[in-house]
N, C-alpha and C positions, 0 to 999 in steps of 0.2 A: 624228484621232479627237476628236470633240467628249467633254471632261471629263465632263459632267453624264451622258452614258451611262456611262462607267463609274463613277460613281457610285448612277445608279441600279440598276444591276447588281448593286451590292454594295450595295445597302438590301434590296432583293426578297433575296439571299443572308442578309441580317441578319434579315428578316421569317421565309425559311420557317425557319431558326434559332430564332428568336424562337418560332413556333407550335409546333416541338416539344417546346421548355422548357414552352410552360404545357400541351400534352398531358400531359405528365407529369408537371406538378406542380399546376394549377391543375382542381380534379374540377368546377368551373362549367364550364369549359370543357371538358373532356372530355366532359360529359353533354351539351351543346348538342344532338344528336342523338336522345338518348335517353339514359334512366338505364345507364352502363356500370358494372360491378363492377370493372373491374381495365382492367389498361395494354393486354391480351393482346386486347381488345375492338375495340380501334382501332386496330392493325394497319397495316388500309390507309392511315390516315392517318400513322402515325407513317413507312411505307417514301414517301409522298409526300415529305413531308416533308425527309428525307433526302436523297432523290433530287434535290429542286428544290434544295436544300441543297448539294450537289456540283456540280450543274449551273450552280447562279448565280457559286457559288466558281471552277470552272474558265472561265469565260466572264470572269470580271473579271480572270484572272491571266494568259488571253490575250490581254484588251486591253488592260492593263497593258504588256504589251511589244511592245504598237504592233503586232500580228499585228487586223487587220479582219477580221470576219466576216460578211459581205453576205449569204449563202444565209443563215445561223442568225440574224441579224437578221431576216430575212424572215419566215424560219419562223416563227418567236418572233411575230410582227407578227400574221401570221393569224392564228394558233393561241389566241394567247390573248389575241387582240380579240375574237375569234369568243367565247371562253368569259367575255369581260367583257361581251357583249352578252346572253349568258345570265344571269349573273349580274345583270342589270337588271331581270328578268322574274320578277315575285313568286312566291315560293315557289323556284321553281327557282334562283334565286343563292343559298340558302341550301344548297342541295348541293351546286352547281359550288363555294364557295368555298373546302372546301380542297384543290381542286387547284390553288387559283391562289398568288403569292406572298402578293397581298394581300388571302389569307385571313381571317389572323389581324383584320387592322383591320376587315373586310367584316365578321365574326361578332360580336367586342368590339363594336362600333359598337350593333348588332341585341341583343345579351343588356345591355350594363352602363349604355345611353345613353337615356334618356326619347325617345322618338321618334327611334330612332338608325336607323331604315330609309331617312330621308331622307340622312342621312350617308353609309350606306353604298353610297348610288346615286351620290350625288357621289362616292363613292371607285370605284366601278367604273366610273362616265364617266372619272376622270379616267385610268384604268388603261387603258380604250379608248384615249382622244386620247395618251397615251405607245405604245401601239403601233403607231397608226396614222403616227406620226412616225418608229418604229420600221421601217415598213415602207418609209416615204419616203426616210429616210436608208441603210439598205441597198439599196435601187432605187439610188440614186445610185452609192453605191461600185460596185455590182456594173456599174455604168456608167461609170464611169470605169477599171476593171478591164479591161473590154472594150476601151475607145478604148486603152491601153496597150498591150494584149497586140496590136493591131492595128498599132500604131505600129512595134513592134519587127520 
């Protein structure tokens, strides 16, 4: 198991982390969407949040102990290249991005940076080309999963 994936596992885990702390505590960021009055507003984002939040956690603690995940690599590879390809498309990445990990930097990038829309395309390219690697490198194991289970 290449280091740097679970590494970056457990950044995308520290990111959707990271996005729910400033839901809740930073109101620039909460309102990015529109003026919200209270927490109870954004909801959906605070239960994403969460969710990506468990999901990155459990993913890093299974690859921490040397258990591969070829099919959930994959998935992960489509899924959310697909929604990093939307996220490039003006106007529309500014909705797909908090369902993605890198949300938080997609948005920050766009509200607090002079010209941060260039930024944050460079951040959802680069969030592509990590899936797209994502999906290469699951292709493989789930290929050499195969020649093994063949062998035996």
């Amino acid at each position: 198991m290449k280091i740097y994936i679970k590494f970056i596992f457990s950044v995308f885990g520290l990111l959707a982390t990271f996005d729910l702390l400033f839901l809740i505590y930073s109101s620039e960021y909460r309102d990015v969407f529109g003026q919200v009055s209270g927490v109870a507003e954004i909801t959906w984002r605070i239960i994403a949040d969460i969710v990506m939040a468990l999901f990155y956690g459990l993913v890093f603690w299974k690859l921490k102990k040397g258990i591969t995940l070829p099919r959930l690599m994959i998935c992960h590879g489509v899924l959310y290249g697909l929604l990093g390809v939307a996220m490039c498309i003006p106007w529309a990445g500014y909705f797909f991005a908090p369902l993605s990990p890198i949300g938080l930097l997609f948005l920050a990038s766009i509200i607090w940076i002079q010209d941060g829309y260039y930024l944050s395309l460079a951040i959802a390219l680069m969030f592509i080309v990590f899936n797209l690697y994502l999906i290469q490198y699951g292709l493989k194991e789930n290929k050499n999963r195969v020649r093994l289970a063949l062998l035996r």
